[in-house]
Short mmCIF file of the C-alpha atoms (twelve columns), coordinates in Angstrom:
data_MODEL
# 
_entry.id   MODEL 
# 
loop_
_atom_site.group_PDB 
_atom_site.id 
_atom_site.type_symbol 
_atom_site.label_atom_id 
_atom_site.label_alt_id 
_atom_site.label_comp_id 
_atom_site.label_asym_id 
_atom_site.label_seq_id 
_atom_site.Cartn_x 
_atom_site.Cartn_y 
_atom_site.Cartn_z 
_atom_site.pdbx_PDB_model_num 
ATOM 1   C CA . UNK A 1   -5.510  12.282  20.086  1 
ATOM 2   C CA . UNK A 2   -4.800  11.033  23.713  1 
ATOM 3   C CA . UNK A 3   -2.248  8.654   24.041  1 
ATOM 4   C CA . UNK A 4   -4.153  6.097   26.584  1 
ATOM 5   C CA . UNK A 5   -0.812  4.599   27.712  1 
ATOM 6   C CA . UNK A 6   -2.113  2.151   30.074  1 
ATOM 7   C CA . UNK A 7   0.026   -0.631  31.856  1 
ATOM 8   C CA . UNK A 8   -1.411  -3.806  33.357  1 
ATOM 9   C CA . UNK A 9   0.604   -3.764  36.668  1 
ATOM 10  C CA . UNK A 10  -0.841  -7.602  37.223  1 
ATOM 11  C CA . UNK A 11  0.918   -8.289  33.946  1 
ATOM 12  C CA . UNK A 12  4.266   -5.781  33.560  1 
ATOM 13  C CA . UNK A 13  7.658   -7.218  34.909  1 
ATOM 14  C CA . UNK A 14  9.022   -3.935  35.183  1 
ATOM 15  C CA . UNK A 15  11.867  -4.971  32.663  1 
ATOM 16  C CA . UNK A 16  12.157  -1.729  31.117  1 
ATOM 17  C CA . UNK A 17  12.125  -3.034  27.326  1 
ATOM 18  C CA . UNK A 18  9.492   -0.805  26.736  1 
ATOM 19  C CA . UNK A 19  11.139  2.424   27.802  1 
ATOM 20  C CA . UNK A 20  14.709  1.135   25.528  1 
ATOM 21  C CA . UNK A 21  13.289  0.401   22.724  1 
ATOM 22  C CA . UNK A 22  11.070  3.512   22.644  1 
ATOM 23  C CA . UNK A 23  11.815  5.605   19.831  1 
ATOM 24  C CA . UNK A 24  11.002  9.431   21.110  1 
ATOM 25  C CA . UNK A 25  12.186  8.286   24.464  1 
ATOM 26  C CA . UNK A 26  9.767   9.346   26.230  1 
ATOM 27  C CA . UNK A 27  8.933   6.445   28.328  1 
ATOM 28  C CA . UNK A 28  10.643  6.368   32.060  1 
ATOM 29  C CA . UNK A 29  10.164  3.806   35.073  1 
ATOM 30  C CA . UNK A 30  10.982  6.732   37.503  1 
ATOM 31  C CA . UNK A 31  7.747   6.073   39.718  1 
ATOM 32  C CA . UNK A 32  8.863   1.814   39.237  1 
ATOM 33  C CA . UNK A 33  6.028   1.506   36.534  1 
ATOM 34  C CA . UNK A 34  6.618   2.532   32.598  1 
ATOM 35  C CA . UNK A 35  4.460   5.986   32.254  1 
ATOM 36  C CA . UNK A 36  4.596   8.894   29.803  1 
ATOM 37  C CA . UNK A 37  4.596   12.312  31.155  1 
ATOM 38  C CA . UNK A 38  1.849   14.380  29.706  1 
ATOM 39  C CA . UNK A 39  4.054   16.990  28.392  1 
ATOM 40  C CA . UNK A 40  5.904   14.422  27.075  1 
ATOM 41  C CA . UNK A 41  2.878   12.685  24.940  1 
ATOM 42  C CA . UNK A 42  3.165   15.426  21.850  1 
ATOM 43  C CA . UNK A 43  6.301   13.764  20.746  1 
ATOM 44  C CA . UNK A 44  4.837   10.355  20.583  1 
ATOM 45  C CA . UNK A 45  5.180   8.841   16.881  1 
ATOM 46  C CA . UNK A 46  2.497   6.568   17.889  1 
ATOM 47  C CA . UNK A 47  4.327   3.314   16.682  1 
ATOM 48  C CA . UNK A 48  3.027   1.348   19.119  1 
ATOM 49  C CA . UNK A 49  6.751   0.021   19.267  1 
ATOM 50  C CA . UNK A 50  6.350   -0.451  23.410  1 
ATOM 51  C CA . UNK A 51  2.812   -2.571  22.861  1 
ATOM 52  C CA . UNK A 52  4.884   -5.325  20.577  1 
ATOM 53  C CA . UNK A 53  7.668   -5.298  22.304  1 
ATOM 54  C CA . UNK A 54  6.275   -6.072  25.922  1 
ATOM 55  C CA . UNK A 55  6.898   -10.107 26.397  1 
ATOM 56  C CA . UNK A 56  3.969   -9.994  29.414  1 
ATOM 57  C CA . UNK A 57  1.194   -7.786  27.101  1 
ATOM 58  C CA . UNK A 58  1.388   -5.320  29.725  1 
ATOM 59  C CA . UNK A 59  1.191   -2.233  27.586  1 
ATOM 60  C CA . UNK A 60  -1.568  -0.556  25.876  1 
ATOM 61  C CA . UNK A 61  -1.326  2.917   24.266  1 
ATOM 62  C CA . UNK A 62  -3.793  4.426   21.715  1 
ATOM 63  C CA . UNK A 63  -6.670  2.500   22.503  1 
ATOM 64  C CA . UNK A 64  -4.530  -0.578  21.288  1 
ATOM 65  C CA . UNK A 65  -4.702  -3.919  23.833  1 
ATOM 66  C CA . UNK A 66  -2.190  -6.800  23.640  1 
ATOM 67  C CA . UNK A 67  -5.341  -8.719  23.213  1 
ATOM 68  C CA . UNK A 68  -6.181  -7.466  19.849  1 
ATOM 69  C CA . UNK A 69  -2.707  -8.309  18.004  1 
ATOM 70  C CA . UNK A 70  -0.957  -11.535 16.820  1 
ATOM 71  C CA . UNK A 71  1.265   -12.935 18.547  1 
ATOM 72  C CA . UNK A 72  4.675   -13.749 16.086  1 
ATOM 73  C CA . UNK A 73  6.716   -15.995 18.168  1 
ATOM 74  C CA . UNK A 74  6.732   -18.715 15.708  1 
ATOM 75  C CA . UNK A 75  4.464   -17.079 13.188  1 
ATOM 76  C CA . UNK A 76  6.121   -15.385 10.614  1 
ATOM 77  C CA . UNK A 77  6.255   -17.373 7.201   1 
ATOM 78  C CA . UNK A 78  8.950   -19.781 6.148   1 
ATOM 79  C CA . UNK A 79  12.139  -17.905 4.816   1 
ATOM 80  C CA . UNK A 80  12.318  -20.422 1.487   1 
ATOM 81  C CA . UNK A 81  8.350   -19.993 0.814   1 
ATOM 82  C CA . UNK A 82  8.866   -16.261 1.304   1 
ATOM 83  C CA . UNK A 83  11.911  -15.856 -0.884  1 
ATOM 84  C CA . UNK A 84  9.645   -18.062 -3.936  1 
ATOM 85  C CA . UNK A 85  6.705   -15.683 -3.071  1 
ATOM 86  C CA . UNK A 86  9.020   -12.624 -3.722  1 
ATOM 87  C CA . UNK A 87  10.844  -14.367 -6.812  1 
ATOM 88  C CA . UNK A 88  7.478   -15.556 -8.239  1 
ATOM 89  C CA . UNK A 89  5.383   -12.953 -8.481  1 
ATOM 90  C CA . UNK A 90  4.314   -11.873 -11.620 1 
ATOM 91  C CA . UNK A 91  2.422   -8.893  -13.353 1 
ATOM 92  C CA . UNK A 92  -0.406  -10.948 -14.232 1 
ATOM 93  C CA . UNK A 93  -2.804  -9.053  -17.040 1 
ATOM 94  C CA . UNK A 94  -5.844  -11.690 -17.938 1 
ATOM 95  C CA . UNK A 95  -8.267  -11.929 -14.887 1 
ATOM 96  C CA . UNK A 96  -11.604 -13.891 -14.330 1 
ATOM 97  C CA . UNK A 97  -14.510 -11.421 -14.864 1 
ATOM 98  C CA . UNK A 98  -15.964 -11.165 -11.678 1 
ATOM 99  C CA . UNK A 99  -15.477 -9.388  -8.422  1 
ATOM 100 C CA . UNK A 100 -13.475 -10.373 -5.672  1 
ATOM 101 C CA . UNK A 101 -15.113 -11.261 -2.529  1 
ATOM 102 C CA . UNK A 102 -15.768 -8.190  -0.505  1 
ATOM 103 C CA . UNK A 103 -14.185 -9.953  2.797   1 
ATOM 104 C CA . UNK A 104 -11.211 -10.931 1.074   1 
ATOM 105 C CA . UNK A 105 -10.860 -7.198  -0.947  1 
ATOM 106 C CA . UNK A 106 -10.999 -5.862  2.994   1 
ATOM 107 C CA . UNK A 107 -8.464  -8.079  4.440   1 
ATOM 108 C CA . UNK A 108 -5.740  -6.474  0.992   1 
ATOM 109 C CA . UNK A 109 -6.678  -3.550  2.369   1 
ATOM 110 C CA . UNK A 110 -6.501  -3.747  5.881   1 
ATOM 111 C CA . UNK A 111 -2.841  -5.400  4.754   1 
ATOM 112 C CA . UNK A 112 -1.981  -2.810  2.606   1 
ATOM 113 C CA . UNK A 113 -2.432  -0.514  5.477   1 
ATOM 114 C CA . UNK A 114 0.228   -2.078  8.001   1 
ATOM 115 C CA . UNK A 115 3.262   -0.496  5.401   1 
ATOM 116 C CA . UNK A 116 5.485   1.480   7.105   1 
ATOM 117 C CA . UNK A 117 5.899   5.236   5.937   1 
ATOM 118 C CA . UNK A 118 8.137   7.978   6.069   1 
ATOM 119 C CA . UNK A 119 8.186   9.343   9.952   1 
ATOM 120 C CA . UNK A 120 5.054   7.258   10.188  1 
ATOM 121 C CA . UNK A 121 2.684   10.019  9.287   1 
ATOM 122 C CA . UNK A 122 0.651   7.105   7.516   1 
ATOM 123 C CA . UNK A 123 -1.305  9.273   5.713   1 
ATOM 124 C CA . UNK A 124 -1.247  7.573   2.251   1 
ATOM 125 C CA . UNK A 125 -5.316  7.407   1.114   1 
ATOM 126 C CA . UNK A 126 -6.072  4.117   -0.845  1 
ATOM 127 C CA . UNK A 127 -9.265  4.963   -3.332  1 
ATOM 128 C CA . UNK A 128 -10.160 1.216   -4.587  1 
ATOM 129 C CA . UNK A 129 -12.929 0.768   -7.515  1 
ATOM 130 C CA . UNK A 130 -14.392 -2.840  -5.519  1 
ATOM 131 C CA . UNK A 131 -16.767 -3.827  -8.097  1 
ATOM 132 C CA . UNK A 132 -16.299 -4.439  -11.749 1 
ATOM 133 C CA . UNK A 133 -19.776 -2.902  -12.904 1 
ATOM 134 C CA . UNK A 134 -18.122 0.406   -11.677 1 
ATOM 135 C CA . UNK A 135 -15.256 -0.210  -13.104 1 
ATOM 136 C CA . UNK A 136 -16.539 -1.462  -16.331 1 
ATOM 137 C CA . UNK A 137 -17.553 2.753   -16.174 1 
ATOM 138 C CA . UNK A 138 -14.846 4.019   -15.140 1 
ATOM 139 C CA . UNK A 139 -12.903 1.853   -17.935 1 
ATOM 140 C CA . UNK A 140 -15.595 3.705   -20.706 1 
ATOM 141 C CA . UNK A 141 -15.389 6.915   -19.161 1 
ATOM 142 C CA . UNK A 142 -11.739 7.429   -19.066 1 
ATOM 143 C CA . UNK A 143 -11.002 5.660   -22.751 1 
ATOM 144 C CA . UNK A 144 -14.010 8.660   -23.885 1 
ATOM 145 C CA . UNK A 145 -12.483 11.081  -22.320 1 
ATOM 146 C CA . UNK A 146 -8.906  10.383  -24.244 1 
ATOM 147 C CA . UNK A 147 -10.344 9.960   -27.720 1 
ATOM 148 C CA . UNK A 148 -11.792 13.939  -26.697 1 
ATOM 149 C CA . UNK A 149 -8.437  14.983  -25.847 1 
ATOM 150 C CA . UNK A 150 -7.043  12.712  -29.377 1 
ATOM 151 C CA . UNK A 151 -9.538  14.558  -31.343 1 
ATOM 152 C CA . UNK A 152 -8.841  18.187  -30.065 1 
ATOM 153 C CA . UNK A 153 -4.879  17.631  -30.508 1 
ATOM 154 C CA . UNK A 154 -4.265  18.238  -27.550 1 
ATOM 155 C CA . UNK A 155 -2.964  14.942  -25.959 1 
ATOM 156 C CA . UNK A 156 0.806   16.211  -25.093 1 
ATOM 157 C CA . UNK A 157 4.113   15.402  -27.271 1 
ATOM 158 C CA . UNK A 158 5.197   12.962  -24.686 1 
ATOM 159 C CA . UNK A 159 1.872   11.269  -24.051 1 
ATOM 160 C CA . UNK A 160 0.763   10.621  -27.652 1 
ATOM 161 C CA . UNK A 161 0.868   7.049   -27.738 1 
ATOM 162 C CA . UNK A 162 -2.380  6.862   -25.409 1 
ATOM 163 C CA . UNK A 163 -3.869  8.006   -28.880 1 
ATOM 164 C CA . UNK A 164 -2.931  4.511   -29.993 1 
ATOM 165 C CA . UNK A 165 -4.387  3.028   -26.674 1 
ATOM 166 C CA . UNK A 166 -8.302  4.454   -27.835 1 
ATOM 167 C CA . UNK A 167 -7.906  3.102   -31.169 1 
ATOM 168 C CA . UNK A 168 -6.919  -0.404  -29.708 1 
ATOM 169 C CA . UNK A 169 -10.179 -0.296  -27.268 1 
ATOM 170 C CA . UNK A 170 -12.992 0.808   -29.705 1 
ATOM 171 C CA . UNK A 171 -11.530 -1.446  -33.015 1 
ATOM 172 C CA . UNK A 172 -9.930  -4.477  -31.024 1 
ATOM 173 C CA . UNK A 173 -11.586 -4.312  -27.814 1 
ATOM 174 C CA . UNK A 174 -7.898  -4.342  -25.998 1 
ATOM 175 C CA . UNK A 175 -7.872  -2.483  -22.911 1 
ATOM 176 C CA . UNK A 176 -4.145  -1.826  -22.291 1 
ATOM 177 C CA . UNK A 177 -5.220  0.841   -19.651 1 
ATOM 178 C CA . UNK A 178 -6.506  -1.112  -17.160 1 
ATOM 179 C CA . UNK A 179 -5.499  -4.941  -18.608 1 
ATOM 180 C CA . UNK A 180 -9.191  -5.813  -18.191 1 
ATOM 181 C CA . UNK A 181 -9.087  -5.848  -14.300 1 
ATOM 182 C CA . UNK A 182 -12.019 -5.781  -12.626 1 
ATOM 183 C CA . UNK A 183 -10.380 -3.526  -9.386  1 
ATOM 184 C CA . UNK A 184 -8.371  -0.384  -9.376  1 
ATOM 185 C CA . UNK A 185 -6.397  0.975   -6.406  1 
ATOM 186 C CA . UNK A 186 -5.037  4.320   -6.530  1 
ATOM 187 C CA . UNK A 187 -2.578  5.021   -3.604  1 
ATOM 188 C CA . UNK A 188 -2.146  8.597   -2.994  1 
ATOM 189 C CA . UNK A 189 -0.894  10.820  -0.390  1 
ATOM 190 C CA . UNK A 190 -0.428  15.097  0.561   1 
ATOM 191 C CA . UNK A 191 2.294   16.139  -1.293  1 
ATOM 192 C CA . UNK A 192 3.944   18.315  1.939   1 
ATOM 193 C CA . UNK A 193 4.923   15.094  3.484   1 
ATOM 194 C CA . UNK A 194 8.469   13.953  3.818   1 
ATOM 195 C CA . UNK A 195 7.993   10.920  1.244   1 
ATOM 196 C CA . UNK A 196 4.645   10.890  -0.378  1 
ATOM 197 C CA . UNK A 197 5.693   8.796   -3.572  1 
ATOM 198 C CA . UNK A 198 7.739   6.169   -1.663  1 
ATOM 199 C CA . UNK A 199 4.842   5.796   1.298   1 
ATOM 200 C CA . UNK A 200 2.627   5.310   -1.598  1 
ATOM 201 C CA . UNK A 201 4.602   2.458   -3.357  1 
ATOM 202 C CA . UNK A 202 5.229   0.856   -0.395  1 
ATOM 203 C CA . UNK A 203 1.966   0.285   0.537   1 
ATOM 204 C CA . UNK A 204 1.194   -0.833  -2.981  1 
ATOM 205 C CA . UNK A 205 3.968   -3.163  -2.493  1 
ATOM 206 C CA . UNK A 206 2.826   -5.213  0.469   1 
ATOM 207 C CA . UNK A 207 -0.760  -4.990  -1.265  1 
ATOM 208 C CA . UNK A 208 0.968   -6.958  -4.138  1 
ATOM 209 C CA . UNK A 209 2.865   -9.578  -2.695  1 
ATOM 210 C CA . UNK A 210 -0.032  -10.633 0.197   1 
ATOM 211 C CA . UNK A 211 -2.502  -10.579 -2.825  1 
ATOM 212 C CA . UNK A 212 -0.290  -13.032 -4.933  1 
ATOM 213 C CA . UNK A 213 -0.019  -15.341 -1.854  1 
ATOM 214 C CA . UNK A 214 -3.580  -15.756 -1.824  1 
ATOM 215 C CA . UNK A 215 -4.131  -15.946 -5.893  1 
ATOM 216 C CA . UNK A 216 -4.984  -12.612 -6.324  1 
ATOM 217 C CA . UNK A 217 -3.457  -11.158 -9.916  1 
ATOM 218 C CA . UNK A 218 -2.038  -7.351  -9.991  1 
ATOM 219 C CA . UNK A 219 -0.249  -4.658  -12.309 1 
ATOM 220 C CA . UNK A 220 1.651   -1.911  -11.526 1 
ATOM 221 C CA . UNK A 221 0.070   0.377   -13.830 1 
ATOM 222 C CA . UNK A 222 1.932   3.759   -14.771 1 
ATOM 223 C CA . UNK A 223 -0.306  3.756   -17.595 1 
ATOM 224 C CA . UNK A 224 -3.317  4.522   -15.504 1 
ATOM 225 C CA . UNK A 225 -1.729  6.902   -13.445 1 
ATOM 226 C CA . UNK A 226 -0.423  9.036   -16.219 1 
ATOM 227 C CA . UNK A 227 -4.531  9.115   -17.563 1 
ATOM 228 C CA . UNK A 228 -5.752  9.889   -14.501 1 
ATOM 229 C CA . UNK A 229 -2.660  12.118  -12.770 1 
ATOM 230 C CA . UNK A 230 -1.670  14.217  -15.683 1 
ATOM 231 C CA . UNK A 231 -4.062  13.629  -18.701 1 
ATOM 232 C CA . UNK A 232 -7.470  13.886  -17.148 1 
ATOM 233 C CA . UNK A 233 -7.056  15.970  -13.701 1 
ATOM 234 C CA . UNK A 234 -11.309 15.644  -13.222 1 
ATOM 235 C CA . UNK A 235 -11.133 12.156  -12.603 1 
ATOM 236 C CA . UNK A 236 -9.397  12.666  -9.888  1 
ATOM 237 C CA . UNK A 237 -12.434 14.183  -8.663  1 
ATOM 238 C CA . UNK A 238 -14.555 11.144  -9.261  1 
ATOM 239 C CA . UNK A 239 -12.181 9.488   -7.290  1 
ATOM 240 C CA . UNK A 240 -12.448 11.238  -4.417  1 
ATOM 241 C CA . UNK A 241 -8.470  12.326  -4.539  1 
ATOM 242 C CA . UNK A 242 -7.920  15.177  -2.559  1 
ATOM 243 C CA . UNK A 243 -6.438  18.383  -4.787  1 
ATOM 244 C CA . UNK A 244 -3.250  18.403  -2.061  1 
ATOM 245 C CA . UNK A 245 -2.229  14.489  -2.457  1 
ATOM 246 C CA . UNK A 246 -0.139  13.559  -5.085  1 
ATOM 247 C CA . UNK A 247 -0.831  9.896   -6.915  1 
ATOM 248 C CA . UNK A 248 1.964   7.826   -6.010  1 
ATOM 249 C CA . UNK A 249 1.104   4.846   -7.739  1 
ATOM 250 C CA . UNK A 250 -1.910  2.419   -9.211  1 
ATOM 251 C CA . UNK A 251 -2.542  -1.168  -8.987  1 
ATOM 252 C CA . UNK A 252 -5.256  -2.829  -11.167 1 
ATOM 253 C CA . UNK A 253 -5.741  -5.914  -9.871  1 
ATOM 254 C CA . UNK A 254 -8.587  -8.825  -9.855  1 
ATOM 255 C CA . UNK A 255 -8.659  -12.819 -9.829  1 
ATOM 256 C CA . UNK A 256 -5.692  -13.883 -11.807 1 
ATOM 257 C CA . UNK A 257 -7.253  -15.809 -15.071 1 
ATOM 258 C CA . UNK A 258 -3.566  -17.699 -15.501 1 
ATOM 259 C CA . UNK A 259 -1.238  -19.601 -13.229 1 
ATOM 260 C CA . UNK A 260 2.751   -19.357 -13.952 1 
ATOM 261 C CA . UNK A 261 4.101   -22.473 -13.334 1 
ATOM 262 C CA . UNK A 262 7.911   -21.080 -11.479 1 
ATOM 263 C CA . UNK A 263 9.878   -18.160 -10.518 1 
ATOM 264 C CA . UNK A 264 12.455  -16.587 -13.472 1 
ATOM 265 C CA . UNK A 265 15.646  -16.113 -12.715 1 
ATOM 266 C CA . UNK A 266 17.040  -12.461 -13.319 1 
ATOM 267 C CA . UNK A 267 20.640  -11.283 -13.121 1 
ATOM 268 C CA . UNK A 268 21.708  -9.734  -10.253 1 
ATOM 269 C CA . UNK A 269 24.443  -7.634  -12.150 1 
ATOM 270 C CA . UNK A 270 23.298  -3.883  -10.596 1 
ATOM 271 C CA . UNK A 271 24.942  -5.238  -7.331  1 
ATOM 272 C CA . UNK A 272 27.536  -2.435  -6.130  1 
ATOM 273 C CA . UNK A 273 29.683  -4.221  -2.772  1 
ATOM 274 C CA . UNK A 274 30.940  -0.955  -1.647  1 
ATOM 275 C CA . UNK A 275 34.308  -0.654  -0.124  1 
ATOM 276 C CA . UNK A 276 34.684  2.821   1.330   1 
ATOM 277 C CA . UNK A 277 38.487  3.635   2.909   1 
ATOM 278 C CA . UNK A 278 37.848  6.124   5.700   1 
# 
């Protein structure tokens, strides 16, 4: 892909910020104006690091213009309703049964997207189930598909319990897969990458926290990603999971159904203050 590095001479100040902060170093001001030498464009990470960074919105590269971003000067939340965001979010596991609004499932997404990655290779593929009818399907297809694997004994030592999990959703009607959530999001990503897990959990992660700002209930659930990762390999067909990613984590998630009233306060006792003597 070509780089487009573009400057607005009407617009750049020729301060050089761009070219410092750059992280391949690649960009110079040796004709006055920032440029990137096309044999120097392969090692590009494509962080659009010199677009932020330019105070005038002089520089566009990938396509990117100043124009389409946000500025932050003054923008970012407040550090106290941040810090009660992070405190107070909560695995929520009753939700309203119906879908979320397709507009407001996109802009999760699009969120969930921005997370950083390892080397940014941002390659992590988010496969979401965006309606609950499908779901509701999935849900019956993947409890089936258990009981088969119950019945034939050959559910492994360590994974038994799920045989508990079927009994619980045909007698009771309790869905402790999926918690009842009318969404799924499975975050996945090639498994030759430097990081695939971590890249995976850390876009889950600013999925999570952006949808409990806005009211939107999730679950980390390992319980779902051990059905669908190591006890039923096909569904990661239906899925549309490519055979080289590797699931790094799932989310079911939907319109919370309950509102906790304040934050909890755990201990912070697995603090280490490290005092190395070189």
């Amino acid at each position: 892909m070509m780089l487009k590095f573009k400057i607005d001479k009407e617009k750049c100040i020729q301060c050089g910020i761009c070219a410092k902060d750059c992280v391949a170093n690649i960009i110079d001001l040796d004709s006055g104006w920032p440029r990137i030498q096309k044999e120097k464009e392969a090692a590009c990470l494509r962080c659009q690091h010199c677009l932020a960074i330019c105070p005038t919105g002089a520089v566009s590269i990938l396509g990117k213009r100043p124009s389409q971003s946000a500025p932050l000067l003054g923008a970012f939340p407040d550090p106290a309703q941040l810090e009660t965001l992070i405190k107070g979010r909560r695995s929520v596991r009753q939700y309203e049964d119906e879908n979320l609004k397709p507009e407001l499932l996109q802009r999760l997404l699009n969120v969930a997207c921005q997370a950083p990655t390892g080397g940014n290779v941002r390659q992590v593929q988010l496969s979401v189930i965006e309606d609950k009818q499908t779901m509701d399907k999935f849900r019956q297809y993947t409890y089936a598909a258990l009981e088969k694997l119950a019945d034939e004994g050959k559910l492994p030592e360590n994974r038994k319990g799920f045989s508990n999990f079927v009994l619980l959703w045909h007698k009771k009607n309790i869905d402790v897969l999926f918690r009842g959530a009318p969404h799924l999001l499975i975050a996945s990503a090639p498994r030759n990458i430097s990081s695939p897990v971590p890249d995976c959990v850390i876009a889950l992660s600013y999925f999570e926290l952006f949808a409990q700002s806005l009211g939107v209930g999730t679950v980390w659930d390992g319980l779902a990603r051990y059905a669908i990762d190591e006890l039923l390999p096909g569904v990661r067909k239906k899925l549309d999971i490519p055979e080289n990613h590797m699931i790094g984590a799932t989310m079911a998630f939907g319109q919370s159904a309950v509102q906790y009233q304040r934050t909890v306060e755990n201990d912070s006792t697995n603090i280490v203050r490290c005092r190395v003597s070189l």
